[in-house]
C-alpha positions as CSV (number, residue, x, y, z in Angstrom):
1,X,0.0,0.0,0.0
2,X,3.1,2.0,0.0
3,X,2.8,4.9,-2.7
4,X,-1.2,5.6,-1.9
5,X,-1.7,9.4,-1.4
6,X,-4.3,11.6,-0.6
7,X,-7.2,11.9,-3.5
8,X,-6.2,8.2,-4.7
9,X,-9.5,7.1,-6.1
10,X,-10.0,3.4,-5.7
11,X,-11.1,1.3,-8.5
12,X,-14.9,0.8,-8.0
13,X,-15.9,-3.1,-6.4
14,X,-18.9,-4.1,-7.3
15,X,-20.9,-7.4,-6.0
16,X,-24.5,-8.4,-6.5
17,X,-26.3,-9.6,-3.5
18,X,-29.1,-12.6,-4.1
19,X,-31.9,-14.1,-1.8
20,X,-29.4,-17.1,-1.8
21,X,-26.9,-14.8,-0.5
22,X,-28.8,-14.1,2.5
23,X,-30.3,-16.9,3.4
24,X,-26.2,-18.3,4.0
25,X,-26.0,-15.0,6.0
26,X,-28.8,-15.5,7.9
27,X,-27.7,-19.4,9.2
28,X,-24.0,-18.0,9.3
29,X,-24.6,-15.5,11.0
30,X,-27.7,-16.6,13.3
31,X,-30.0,-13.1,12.2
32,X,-33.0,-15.4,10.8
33,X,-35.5,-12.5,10.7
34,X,-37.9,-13.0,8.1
35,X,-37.0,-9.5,6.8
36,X,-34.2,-11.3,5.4
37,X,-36.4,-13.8,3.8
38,X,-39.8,-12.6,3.4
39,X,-41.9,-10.5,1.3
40,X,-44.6,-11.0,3.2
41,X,-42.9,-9.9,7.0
42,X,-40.7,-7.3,5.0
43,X,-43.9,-5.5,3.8
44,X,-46.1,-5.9,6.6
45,X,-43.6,-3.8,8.8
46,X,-43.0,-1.2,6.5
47,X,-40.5,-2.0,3.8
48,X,-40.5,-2.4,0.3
49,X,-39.6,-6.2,0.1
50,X,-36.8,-8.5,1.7
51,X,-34.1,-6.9,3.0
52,X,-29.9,-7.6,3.0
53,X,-28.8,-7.4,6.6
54,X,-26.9,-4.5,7.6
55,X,-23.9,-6.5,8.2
56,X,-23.5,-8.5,5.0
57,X,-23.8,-4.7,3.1
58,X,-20.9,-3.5,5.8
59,X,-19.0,-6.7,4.9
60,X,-19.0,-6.0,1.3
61,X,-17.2,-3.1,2.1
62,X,-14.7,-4.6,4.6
63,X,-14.3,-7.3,1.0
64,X,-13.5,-4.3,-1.0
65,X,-11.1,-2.9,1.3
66,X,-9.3,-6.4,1.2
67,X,-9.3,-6.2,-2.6
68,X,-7.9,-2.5,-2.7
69,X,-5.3,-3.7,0.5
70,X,-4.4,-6.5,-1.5
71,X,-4.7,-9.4,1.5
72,X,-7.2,-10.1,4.2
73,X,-6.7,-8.6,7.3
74,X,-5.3,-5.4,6.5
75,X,-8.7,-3.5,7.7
76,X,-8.0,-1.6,11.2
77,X,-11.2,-0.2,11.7
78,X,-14.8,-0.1,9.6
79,X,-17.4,1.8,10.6
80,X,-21.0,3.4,9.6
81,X,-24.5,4.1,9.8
82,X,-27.0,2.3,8.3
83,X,-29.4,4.7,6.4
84,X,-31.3,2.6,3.8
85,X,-31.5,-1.2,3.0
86,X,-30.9,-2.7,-0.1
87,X,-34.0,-4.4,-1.2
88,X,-33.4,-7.9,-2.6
89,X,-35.8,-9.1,-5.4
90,X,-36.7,-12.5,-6.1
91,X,-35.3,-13.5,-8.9
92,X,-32.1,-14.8,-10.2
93,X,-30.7,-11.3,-10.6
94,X,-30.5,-9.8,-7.6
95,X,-29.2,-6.6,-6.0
96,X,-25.8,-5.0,-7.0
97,X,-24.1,-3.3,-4.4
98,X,-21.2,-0.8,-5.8
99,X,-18.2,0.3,-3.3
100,X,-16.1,3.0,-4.2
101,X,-13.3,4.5,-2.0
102,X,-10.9,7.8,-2.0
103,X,-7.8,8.0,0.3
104,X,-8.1,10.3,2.7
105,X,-5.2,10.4,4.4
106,X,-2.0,8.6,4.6
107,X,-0.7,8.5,8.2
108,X,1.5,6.6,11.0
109,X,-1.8,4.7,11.7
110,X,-2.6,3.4,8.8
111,X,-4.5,4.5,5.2
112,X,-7.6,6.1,5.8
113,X,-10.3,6.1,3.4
114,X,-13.6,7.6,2.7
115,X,-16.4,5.3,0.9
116,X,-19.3,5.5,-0.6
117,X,-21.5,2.0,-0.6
118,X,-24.5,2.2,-3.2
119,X,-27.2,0.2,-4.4
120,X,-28.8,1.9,-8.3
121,X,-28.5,5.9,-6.8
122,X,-28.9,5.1,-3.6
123,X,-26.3,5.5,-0.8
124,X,-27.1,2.6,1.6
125,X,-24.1,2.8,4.4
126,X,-24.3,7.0,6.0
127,X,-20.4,8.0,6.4
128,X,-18.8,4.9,6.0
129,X,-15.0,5.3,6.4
130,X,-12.0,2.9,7.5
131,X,-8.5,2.3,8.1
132,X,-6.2,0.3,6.1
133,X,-2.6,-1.2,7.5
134,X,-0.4,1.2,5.9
């Protein structure tokens, strides 16, 4: 990662997200709320159909960050807010969820970096950032 300045844009990482997808989440990672699974649940409490688990979107970004690092377990710290859900259809198609990062700042501590984690126009993770092993 030596070299990486400030305003490095990363290249873009984009993955698409299927029902199949989370259903392995959901008995991986022991979330089995129907939101996750359901049209039914997802739209009788609101949403517009099933739902990715926040996690598996913030994971997507912490499998860009590998990519962009290079190795696994380069990623210091990952953090957000979860503002909107990316809504899963039932089909073979799926979601796509698009990461794009920008180096922020190269320091002692590590390569930090700003990203922006979409799904079509809309941004799903609120001020995602992390640190990479510099």
């Amino acid at each position: 990662m030596s070299g990486w300045t400030a305003g490095d844009a990363l290249p873009e990482q984009t993955y698409t997200v299927t029902r199949a997808d989370l259903v392995r989440y959901a008995g991986a990672s022991g979330d089995l709320n129907p939101i996750h699974w359901s049209d039914r649940v997802a739209t009788s409490v609101g949403l517009p159909g099933v739902i990715a688990h926040g996690m598996f979107t913030l994971a997507l970004a912490a499998r860009a960050l590998d990519t962009w690092a290079g190795a696994t377990g380069r990623v210091l710290e990952l953090g957000c807010k979860f503002t909107k859900p990316v809504v899963v259809p039932d089909d073979d198609t799926g979601a796509e969820v698009t990461v794009r990062g920008t180096v922020k700042q190269v320091t002692d501590d590590g390569v930090h970096v700003a990203l922006e984690v979409t799904c079509g126009d809309e941004k799903v993770l609120g001020a995602p950032r992390a640190v990479l092993r510099a």
